[in-house]
Phi, psi and omega in degrees: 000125175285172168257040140264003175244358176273329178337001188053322177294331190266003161285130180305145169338285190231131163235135182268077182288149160178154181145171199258333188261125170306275168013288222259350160281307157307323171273342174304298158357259180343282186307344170278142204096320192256344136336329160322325169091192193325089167006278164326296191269358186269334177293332164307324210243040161238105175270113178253160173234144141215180211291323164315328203282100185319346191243349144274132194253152139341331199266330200267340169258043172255298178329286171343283178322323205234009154329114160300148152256135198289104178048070152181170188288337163213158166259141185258145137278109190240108175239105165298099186061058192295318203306322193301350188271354203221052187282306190251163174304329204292316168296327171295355171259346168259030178253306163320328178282320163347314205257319187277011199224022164292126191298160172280353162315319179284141152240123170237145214239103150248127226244090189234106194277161194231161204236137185257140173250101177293358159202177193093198218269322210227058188284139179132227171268157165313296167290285194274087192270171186205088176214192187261165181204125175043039168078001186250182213228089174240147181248132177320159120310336150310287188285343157322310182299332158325305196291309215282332180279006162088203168271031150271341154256137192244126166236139169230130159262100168232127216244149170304152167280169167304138174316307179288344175260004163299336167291310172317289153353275187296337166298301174321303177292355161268330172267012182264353155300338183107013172230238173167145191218145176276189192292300186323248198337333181291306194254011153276345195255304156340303188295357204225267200276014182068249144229042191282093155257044165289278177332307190287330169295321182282331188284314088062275169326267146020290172301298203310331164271005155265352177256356187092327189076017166240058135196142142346145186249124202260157183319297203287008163281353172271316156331281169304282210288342199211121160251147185305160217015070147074180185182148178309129182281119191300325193296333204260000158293304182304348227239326170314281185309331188264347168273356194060016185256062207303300178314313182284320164324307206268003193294292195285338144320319163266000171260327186293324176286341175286329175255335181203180205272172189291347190276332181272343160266007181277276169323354202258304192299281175001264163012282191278358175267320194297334178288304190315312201272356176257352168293265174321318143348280188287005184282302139038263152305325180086048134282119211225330182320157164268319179277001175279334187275342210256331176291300164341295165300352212095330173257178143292160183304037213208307195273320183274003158294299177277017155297301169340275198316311193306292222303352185292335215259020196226147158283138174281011150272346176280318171322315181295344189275296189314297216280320166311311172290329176274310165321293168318293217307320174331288198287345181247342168272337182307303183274016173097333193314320178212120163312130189309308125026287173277345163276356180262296192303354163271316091046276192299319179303288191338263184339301149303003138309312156285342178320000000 
């Protein structure tokens, strides 16, 4: 993105979001946002509201709105379920005059979600509805309002993908994560999680660091790693455990031996210290970046942010310790010495000891 589309300027007046995937409503938000330009000056001048909220009025996103912005040319406003602002006529005309009488100083973001109705009388979205009645044509009032001003509003509809179009979905979101998946793995992963792309995002996140981002991500990595109606997560055991939050490590540690084998959580563990401590190196170093440590790994920025994030709260001889200690438990489940099993949970009790 240049930074001239990073501009503030290049935002619409007003965009109008609406649609049943969250997912994809948070991120439009974001990208909206991050137009804003520079982070630091952008977080002054973004006030969000929503409509849910019982203490909001009409009167606070007129106040918002007409807000200056600070040392820069425009300020954003974000109303969250604007529709809940707009129960009697009265409100609905003063959230409308509110919208037609906005300084261009403001770009306002309404963000509202909807639910789609596939049949019956009133097919279509729920809240912002457009459908016939008696031969007439009736439409929500916001978006009638939308329609009607032309390019001073901007609509975006973000809608589920089709259940059949979810493999498609997910191919895309592994290579815009930076990884690659088969077809097979794509539509086994469909299949579990439907069209939750919320979900299809952390699981998704999830393969790609149990696989390195060095091989595809294959059905029976789908198999092994993400059982249907959900399952204790290995990443938030590790991410527990590097954190020193031994109890909750070991929670999760025991719903994880219940479902797949100790040897692939063996490797999971291995895995998230060898970051932390190549992490702590470049830290070191004066490598401080999230994408420079991420080259340095090997990974993307996402896993290596929170490599990062671990590695502040370790010395690097308690690291060389751990990881020395994760080598034994290796070498003692190998000769028979300790069942792994029991050796991961002794692990872990240690580790919350030393926390």
């Amino acid at each position: 993105m240049t930074d001239a589309v990073k501009s503030p300027d290049t935002l619409p007046q007003v965009t109008l979001l609406f649609g049943d995937d969250h997912q994809a409503l948070h991120d439009r938000v974001n990208a909206l946002i991050e137009r804003m330009g520079d982070p630091s000056m952008a977080d002054m001048n973004i006030q969000r509201l929503d409509g849910t909220d019982s203490s909001t009025r009409e009167e606070d996103v007129r106040t918002a709105a007409y807000t200056l912005p600070f040392l820069t040319s425009r300020r954003m406003v974000i109303l969250n379920n604007p529709i809940n602002l707009m129960k009697s006529d009265s409100a609905k005309e003063k959230i409308l005059k509110t919208l037609g009488s906005l300084p261009e100083s403001t770009a306002l973001v309404l963000v509202q979600d909807d639910s789609w109705q596939a049949s019956g009388k009133q097919r279509g979205w729920k809240l912002l509805y457009e459908h016939k009645d008696n031969n007439k044509t009736k439409i929500h009032p916001l978006l009638e309002w939308a329609r009607a001003v032309g390019p001073k509003a901007t609509i975006e509809i973000c809608r589920l993908p089709a259940l059949n179009a979810m493999p498609g979905w997910i191919t895309s979101e592994v290579k815009r994560q930076g990884g690659r998946i088969t077809a097979q793995a794509a539509s086994a992963l469909a299949a579990i999680i439907g069209a939750d792309t919320g979900q299809g995002r952390q699981e998704i996140t999830k393969l790609l660091a149990y696989v390195d981002f060095k091989r595809p991500i294959e059905a029976e990595d789908i198999h092994e790693l993400i059982a249907p109606g959900g399952q204790a997560d290995v990443f938030v055991m590790a991410d527990a455990l590097a954190m020193g939050d031994a109890p909750q490590a070991l929670r999760h540690l025991g719903r994880l031996l219940e479902e797949q084998d100790a040897i692939s959580l063996y490797a999971m563990i291995v895995r998230q210290y060898r970051l932390i401590l190549m992490a702590k190196e470049a830290l070191q170093n004066g490598v401080t970046s999230d994408d420079a440590v991420g080259k340095l790994l090997g990974v993307p920025t996402f896993p290596a942010s929170k490599a990062l994030n671990q590695a502040r709260r370790y010395s690097l001889d308690s690291l060389n310790r751990i990881y020395h200690r994760l080598l034994e438990i290796d070498r003692m489940s190998k000769t028979g010495q300790m069942d792994l099993e029991v050796a991961l949970q002794a692990f872990v009790v240690e580790m919350g000891r030393s926390a």
